[in-house]
N, C-alpha and C positions, 0 to 999 in steps of 0.2 A: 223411353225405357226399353230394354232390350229383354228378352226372355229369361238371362241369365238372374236381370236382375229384379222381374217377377218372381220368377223362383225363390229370391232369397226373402224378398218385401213376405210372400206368401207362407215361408215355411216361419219368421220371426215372430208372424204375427200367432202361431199354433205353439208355440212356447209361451210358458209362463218363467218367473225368474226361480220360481222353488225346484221346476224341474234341471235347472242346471247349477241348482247349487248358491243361487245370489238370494239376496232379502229382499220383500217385496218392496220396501222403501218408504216412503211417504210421498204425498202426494196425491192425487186424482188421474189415473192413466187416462189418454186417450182412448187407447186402443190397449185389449186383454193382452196380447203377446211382448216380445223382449221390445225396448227401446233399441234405436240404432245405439245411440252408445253403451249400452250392455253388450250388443254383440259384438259391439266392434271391440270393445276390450276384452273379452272372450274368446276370439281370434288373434288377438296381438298386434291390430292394424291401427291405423288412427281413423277418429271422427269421421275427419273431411273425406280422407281415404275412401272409408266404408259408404258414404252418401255417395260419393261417386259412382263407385261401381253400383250401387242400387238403382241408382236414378240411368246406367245407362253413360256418362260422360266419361268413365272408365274402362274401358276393354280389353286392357291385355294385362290382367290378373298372374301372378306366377304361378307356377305349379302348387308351390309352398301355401301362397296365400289360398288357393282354393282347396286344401286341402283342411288347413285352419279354419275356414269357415263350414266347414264339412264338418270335424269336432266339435264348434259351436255348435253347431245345429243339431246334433246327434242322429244324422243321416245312418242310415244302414248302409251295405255297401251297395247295394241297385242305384238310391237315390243319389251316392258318391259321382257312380258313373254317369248318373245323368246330369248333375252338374258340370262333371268335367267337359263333358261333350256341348254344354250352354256355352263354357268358358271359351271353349276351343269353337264355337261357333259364334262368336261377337266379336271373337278378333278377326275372322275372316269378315271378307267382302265379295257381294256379288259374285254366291257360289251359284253354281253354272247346274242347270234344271236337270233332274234326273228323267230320263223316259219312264211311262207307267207299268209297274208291271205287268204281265202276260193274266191273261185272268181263265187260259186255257188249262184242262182238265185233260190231265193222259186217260187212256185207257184203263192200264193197267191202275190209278187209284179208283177209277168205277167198280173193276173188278175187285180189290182191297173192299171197298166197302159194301159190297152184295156179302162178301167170305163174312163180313162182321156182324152180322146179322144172326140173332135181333138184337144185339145191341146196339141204340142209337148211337150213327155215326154221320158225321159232314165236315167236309171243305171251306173254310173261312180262308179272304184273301188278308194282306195285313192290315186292311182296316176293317172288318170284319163284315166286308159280303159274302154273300153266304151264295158259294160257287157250285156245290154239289151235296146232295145227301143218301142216305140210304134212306127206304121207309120211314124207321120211329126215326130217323135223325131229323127229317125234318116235320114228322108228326108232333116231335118232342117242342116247337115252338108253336103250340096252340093259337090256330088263328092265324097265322105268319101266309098261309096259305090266301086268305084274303087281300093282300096284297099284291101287284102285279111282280113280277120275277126280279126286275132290274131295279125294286126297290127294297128287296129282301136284305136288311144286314141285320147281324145279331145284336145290335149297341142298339139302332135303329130299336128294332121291334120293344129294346128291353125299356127304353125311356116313351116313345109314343104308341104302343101298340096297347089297347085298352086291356087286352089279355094279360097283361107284364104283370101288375104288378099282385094278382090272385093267382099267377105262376108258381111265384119264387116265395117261399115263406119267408124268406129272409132280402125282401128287395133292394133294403138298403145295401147291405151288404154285394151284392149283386151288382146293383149300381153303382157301386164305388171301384168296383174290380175292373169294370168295362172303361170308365172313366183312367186310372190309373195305367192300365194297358194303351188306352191312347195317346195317352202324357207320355210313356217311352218313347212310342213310338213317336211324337213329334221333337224329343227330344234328338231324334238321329235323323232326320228329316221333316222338318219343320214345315219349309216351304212347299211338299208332294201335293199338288193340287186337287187330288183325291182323299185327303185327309182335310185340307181346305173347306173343300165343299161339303163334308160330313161334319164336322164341329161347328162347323158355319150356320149349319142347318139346325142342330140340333140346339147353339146357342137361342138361338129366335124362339125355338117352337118348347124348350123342355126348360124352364125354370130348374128344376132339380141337378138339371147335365149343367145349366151354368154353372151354380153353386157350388156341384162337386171338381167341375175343372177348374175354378179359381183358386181349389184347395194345393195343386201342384202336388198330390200326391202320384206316385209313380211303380210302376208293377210292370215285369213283364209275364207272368205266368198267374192264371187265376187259382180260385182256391180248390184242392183233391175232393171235397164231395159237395153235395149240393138235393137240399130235399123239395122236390117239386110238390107241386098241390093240381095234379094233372087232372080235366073237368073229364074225360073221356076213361080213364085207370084207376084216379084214386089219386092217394099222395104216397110219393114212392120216393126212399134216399139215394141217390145213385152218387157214385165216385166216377171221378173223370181224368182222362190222360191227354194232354195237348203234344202233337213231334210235329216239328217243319217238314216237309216233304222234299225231297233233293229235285235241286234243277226246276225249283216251280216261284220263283223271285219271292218269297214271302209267304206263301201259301201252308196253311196248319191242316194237319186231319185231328179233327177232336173226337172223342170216342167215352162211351160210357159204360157204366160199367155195376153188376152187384153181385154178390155171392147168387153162384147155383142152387134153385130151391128154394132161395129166400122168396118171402112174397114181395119185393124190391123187385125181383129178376123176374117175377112173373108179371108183374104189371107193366116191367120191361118190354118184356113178350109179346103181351096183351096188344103194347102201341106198336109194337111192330105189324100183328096178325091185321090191327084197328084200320091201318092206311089201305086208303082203296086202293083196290086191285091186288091187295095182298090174300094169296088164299094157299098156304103151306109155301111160299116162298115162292109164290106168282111175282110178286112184285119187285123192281128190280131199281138198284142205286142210277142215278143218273144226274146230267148236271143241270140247273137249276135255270138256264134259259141256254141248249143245246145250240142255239143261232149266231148267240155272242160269241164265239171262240174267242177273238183277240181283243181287247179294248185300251 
């Protein structure tokens, strides 16, 4: 079976038939979501058609027909795009390995994140190791520090780091975002051998990360706020802005963020002043193992 056509086994089975308009029928389901022949008449393909392309013995879909199956399913338009890009990656063959990105840190976004201070800010590469922070950027993952440097990624910390889940008051939610951004991402690079070895890892060790990657849901930007339940400030709501950084192969500055005065922004503060060696803006952004430049 080819990805494209997990994707569809996975999104069929998250449909009921009331949600698109058909009768539950009679009968004893199998399984809760649409039958192959619901959807495939749904889309306007036939039976055998549609087992094909699921199972994989089909791969070169028309445009037409993936867009059909896209209105079956009642895709958004993100999840659209990541179909198309399954589609268009099952008809190819033995696509030719991309080199890893650069996991190097200019200067000038060191400098950026000292200027942002104190509001938590860091460096995430696109599978989210976590390359560089300012103080609360990286105070803001309680405990993350116990970890050696080259094992630091935010997905990481949010599924096996025993801190996670009295973090995020809302972990599922949480979990599902990290999860969903990785699905993008392997939707446009699948085979990245650095995305490999992180879902790989995370299959074995997080039952939860299985469960939600098998759901094929897909995101590429997480959600604008987020209330922590920090053991060191309190519990403080901060909102958040993710920008790719030019000329850095993938690389995000993510940054936080609460109104001035609020008590949000001072416990903001607080994790800023909190991080050792911070003592009126002693402390200073830097990257998160200085020795790695290139990997």
């Amino acid at each position: 079976m080819t990805e494209f056509g997990r994707f569809l086994l996975a999104r069929r089975g998250d449909l009921r038939p009331a949600d698109v308009g058909l009768p539950a029928g009679t009968g004893t389901r199998r399984t809760p979501g649409l039958r192959r022949e619901e959807l495939a008449a749904l889309a306007g393909v036939s039976i055998d058609y549609y087992v094909r392309l699921e199972r994989g013995k089909e791969t070169h879909p028309s445009p037409s027909v993936v867009e059909a199956l896209a209105d079956a399913l009642r895709l958004n338009e993100e999840e659209r795009g990541f179909l198309r890009e399954l589609a268009a990656r099952a008809a190819r063959r033995a696509p030719e390995p991309r080199p890893l990105p650069s996991r190097r840190i200019r200067p000038t976004v060191l400098q950026l994140l000292e200027t942002l201070r104190p509001n938590p800010a860091y460096v995430v590469s696109r599978t989210k190791d976590l390359l560089a922070a300012n103080p609360g950027g990286l105070r803001l993952f309680h405990g993350i520090t116990d970890w050696p440097e080259q094992q630091r990624n935010t997905v990481r910390y949010v599924f096996l780091h025993p801190a996670a889940r009295e973090l995020w008051v809302d972990w599922e939610q949480k979990a599902k975002g990290c999860v969903a951004q990785l699905r993008a991402l392997a939707g446009t690079d699948p085979d990245a051998p650095d995305l490999a070895a992180l879902v790989g890892e995370l299959i074995v060790k997080s039952p939860d990360f299985n469960r939600l990657w098998e759901r094929y849901e897909v995101r590429t930007i997480g959600d604008g706020e987020k209330t922590l339940r920090h053991p060191e400030v309190g519990t403080m709501t901060l909102s958040h802005e993710g920008m790719s950084l030019n000329r850095a192969q993938g690389q995000r500055l993510i940054v936080y963020m609460a109104p001035p005065g609020s008590p949000d922004h001072d416990a903001m503060t607080l994790l800023d002043l909190a991080a050792p060696g911070s003592s009126g803006g002693s402390g200073q952004a830097s990257p998160v193992s200085p020795s790695r430049g290139q990997i």
